[in-house]
C-alpha positions, 0 to 999 in steps of 0.5 A, spaced: 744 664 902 749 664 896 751 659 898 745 654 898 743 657 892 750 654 889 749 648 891 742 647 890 744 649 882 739 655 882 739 658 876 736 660 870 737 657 864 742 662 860 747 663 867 746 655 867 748 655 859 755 659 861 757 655 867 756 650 872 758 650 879 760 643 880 762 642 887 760 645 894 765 643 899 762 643 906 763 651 910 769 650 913 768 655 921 776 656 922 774 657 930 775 650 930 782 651 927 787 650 931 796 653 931 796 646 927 791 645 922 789 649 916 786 651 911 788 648 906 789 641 908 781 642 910 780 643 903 784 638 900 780 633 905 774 634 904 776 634 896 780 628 898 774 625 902 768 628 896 773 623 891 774 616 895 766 616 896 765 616 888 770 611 887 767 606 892 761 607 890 762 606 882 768 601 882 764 597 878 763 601 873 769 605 871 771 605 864 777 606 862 777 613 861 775 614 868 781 609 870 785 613 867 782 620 869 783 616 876 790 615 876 791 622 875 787 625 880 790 621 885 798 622 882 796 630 883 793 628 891 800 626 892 803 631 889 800 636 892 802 632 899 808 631 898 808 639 897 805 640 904 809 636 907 815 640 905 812 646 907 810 643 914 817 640 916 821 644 920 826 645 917 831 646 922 831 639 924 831 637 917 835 642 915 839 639 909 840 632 911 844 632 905 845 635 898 842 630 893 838 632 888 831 629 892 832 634 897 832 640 892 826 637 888 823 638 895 824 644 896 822 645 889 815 641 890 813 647 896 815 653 892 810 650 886 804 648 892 799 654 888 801 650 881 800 644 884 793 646 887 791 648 881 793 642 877 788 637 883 782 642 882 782 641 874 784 633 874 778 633 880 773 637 876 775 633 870 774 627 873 767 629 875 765 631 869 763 628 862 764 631 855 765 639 854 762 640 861 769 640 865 771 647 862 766 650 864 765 647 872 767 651 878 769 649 885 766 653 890 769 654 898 766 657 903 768 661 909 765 663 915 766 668 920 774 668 917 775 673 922 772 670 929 779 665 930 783 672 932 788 667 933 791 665 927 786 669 922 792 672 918 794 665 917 788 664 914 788 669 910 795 668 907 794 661 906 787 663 902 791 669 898 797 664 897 793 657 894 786 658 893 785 664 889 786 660 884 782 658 877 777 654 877 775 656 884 769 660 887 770 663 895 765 664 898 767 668 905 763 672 911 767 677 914 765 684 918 771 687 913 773 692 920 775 687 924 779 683 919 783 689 918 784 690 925 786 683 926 791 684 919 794 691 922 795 688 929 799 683 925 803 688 922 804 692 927 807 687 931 811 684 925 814 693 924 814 695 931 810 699 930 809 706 933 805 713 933 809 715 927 809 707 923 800 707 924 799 711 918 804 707 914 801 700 916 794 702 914 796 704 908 799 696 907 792 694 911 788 697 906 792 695 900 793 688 903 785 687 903 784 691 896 788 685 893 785 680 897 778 683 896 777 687 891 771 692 892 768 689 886 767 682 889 764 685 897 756 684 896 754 689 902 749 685 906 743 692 907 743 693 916 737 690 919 733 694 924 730 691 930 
C-alpha cells in the first residue's frame, strides 16, 4: 500500500513542498534469486532499464544540458560496472595477473562500490529532474518477503546494508522480523560453531545486527487481523 501510494504520488500539499519521490523501481521478490544474481545488480538493472526507455524516447530532443547530464549517467553506470565486476571475479583465478597499477585501481573501484553507488543515484535523479527539484527527489526500492529465499536471505541483506543504505534512497521491505533473525542467527551460528555456551552470545550479535539494519524507528507494525 506504501508502496503504491509512493508511486502514485499521493500526497498532501505540504509533504509534497518538502519532497518528491521521483522513481519507484518495480518490487523485486528475492525467491526468484538464485546463488548467482543479486540485489544490486537487480537494481542497477531496472535504474539501467528506467534510463535506456528515456533516452530512446527523447533522442530527438535533448538539449545540451541533458547531453551532458547523459554522459555523465552513463560514466557513473560503468563505473559502477566496472566495480561489481572486481567484486564478482574470483579472485583465485585472477589473482594478480601482474603488479600494475590497473590491477590495484580494480581493487581500488570494489572497495569504493557504496561511493560509486551513491554518485549512479544523484547523477540519475538529477538527469530526471529539472530546476532546484533534483535536491529534493528520492529513489524508492522495495522488497518483498526478504525473508522467503532462506537460501541466500544473509546475502541479501548484506548487499542491502553495504550499498543501498545509502542518500537519496528510500527502502521499502516486507519481512516477518522472527524469521529473518532466525535465518541471520543460523548464519552466525554456523560461521562461530556454535554451541550451547555460543547461543547467548550470538543473539546478542543477532539483535544488534538487525537494530542496525532496522532501527526500531523505522518498522511500521502491521496490526494482527482476525478471521
Amino acid at each position: 500500500s506504501v508502496y503504491k501510494a509512493l508511486s502514485k504520488h499521493e500526497f498532501s500539499s505540504e509533504a509534497k513542498d518538502k519532497i518528491i519521490f521521483n522513481t519507484s523501481l518495480p518490487t523485486i521478490d528475492p525467491s526468484y534469486l538464485d546463488e548467482q544474481s543479486n540485489i544490486l545488480e537487480i537494481v542497477i538493472a531496472h535504474l539501467f532499464k528506467i534510463f535506456k526507455q528515456q533516452v530512446s524516447t527523447n533522442v530527438q530532443t535533448l538539449g545540451e544540458d541533458k547531453l551532458e547530464k547523459k554522459r555523465q549517467l552513463v560514466k557513473r553506470f560503468q563505473e559502477v560496472k566496472d566495480a561489481l565486476d572486481c567484486l564478482n571475479s574470483n579472485r583465485k583465478e585472477n589473482k594478480y595477473h601482474n603488479d600494475s597499477i590497473e590491477e590495484l585501481s580494480k581493487l581500488a573501484a570494489g572497495s569504493n562500490l557504496r561511493v560509486k553507488m551513491e554518485k549512479l543515484v544523484d547523477c540519475f535523479l538529477k538527469y530526471n529532474s529539472e530546476g532546484d527539484d533534483a535536491s529534493k527527489r528520492i529513489l524508492v526500492i522495495s522488497i518483498d518477503d526478504l525473508d522467503v529465499q532462506t537460501n541466500h536471505t544473509y546475502k541479501m541483506v548484506e548487499q542491502i546494508r553495504k550499498y543501498l543504505i545509502i542518500d537519496k534512497v528510500v527502502i521499502l521491505m516486507g519481512v516477518k522480523l522472527v524469521q529473518l533473525s532466525d535465518l541471520i542467527k543460523k548464519k552466525f551460528s554456523e560461521d562461530f560453531n556454535s554451541d550451547a555456551e555460543k547461543d547467548a552470545q550470538i543473539d546478542d550479535m543477532v539483535a544488534r545486527y538487525l537494530m542496525k539494519l532496522l532501527p526500531l524507528s523505522k518498522i511500521p507494525l502491521l496490526p494482527t487481523v482476525s478471521l
